[in-house]
C-alpha positions as YAML, in Angstrom:
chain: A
units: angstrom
residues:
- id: 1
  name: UNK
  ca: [35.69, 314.41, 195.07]
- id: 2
  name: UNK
  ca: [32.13, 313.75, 194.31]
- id: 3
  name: UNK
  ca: [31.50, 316.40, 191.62]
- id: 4
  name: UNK
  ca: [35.32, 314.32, 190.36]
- id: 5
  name: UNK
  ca: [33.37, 311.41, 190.24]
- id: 6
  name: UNK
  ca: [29.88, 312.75, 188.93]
- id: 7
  name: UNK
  ca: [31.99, 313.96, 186.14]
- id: 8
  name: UNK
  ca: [33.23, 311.21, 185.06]
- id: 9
  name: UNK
  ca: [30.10, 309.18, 185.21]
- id: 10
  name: UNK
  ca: [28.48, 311.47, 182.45]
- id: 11
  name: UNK
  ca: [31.44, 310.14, 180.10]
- id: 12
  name: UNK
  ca: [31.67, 306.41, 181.27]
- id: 13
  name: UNK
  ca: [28.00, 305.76, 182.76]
- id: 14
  name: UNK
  ca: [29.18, 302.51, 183.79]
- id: 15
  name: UNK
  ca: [32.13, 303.88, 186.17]
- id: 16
  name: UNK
  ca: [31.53, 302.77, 189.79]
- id: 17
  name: UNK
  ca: [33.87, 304.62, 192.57]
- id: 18
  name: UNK
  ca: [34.42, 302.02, 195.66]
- id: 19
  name: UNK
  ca: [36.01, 302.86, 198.81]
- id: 20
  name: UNK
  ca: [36.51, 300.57, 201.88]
- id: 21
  name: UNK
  ca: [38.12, 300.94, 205.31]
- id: 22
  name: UNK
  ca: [41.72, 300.22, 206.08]
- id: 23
  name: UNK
  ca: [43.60, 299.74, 208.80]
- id: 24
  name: UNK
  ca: [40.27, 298.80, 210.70]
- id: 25
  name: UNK
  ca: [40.01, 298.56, 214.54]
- id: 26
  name: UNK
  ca: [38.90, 295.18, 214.86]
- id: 27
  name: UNK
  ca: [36.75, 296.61, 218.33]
- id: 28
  name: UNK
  ca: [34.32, 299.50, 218.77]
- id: 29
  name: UNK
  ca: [32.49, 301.10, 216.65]
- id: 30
  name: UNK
  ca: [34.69, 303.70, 214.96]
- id: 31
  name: UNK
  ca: [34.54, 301.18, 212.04]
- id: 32
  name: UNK
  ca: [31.07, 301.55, 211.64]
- id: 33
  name: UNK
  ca: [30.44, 305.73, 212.40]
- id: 34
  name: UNK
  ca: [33.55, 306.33, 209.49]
- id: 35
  name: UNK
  ca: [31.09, 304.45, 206.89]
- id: 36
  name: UNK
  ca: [28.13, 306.39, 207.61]
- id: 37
  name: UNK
  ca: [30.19, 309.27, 207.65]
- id: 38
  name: UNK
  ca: [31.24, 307.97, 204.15]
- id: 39
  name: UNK
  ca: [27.64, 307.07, 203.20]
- id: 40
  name: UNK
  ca: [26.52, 310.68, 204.24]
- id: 41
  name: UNK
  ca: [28.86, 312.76, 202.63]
- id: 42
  name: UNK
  ca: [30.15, 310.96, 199.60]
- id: 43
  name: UNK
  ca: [27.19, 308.85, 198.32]
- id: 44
  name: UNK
  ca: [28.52, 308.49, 195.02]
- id: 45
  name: UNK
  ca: [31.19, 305.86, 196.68]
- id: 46
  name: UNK
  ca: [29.69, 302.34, 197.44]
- id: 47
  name: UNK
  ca: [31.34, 300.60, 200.25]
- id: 48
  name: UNK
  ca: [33.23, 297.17, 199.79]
- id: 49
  name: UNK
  ca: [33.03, 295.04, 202.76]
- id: 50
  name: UNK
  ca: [34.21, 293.72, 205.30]
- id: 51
  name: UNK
  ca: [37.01, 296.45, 206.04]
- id: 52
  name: UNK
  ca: [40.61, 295.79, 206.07]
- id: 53
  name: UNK
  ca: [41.81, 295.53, 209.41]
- id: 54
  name: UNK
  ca: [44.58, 296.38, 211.19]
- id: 55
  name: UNK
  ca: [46.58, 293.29, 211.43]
- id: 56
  name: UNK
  ca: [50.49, 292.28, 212.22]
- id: 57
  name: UNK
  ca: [50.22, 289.71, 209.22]
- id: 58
  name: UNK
  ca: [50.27, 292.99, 206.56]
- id: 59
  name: UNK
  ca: [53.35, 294.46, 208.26]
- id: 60
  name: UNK
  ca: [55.38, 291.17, 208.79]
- id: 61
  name: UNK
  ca: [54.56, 289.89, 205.16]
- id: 62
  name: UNK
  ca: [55.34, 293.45, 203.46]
- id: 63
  name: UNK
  ca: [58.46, 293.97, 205.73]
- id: 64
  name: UNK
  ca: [59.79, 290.40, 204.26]
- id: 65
  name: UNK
  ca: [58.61, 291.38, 200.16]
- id: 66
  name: UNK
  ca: [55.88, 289.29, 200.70]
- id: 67
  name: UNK
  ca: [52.00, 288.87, 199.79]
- id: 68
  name: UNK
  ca: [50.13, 288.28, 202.53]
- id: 69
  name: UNK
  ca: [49.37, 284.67, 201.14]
- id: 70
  name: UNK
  ca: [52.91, 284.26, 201.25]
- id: 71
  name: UNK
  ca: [54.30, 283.36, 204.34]
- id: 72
  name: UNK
  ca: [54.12, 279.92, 206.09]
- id: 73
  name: UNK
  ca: [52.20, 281.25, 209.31]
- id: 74
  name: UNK
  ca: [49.04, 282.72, 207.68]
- id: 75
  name: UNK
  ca: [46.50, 285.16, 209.13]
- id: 76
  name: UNK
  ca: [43.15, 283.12, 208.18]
- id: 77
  name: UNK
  ca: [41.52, 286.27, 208.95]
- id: 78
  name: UNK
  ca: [43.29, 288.36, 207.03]
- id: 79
  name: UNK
  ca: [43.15, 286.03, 204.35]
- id: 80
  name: UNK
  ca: [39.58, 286.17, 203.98]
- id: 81
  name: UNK
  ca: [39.68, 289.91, 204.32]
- id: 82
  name: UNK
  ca: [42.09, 290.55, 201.36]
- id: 83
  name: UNK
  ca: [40.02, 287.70, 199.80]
- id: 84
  name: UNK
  ca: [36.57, 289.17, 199.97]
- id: 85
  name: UNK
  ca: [38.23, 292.47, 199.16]
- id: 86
  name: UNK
  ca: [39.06, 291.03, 195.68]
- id: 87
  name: UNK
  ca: [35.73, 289.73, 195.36]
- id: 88
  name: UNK
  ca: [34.08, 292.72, 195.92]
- id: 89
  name: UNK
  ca: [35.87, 294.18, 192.68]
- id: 90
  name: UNK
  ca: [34.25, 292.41, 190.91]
...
């Protein structure tokens, strides 16, 4: 993937590849050791934060053909996790 991605920066210098967690445990630390495992072996990838984490609101807002902002019981925290999500692209 990062030879992929090297190659296609010599074309489009400007291309950035971004990568974030999902489906985040919202305890522990396995969050944190899977980006430095990112960081280590793909550093072409830069890491959007905060992850995406694993969170009921997703499931009960896709199973009804919703967005997450959607539904009249909101998540805050999910909210502002799909929200700094979309500002981190930009």
């Amino acid at each position: 993937m990062v030879s992929l991605i090297n190659e296609a920066q010599i074309t489009n210098e400007r291309l950035e590849a971004l990568a974030i967690i999902n489906l985040a445990f919202p305890r522990g630390k396995d969050n944190s050791q899977t980006e430095e495992i990112i960081k280590e072996d793909f550093p072409s990838l830069h890491m959007l934060n905060p992850p995406i984490m694993q969170r009921k609101a997703w499931s009960d807002a896709a199973g009804q053909g919703l967005c997450l902002l959607d539904p009249p019981k909101k998540d805050v925290k999910a909210i502002e996790e799909f929200l700094a999500l979309l500002a981190g692209l930009g």
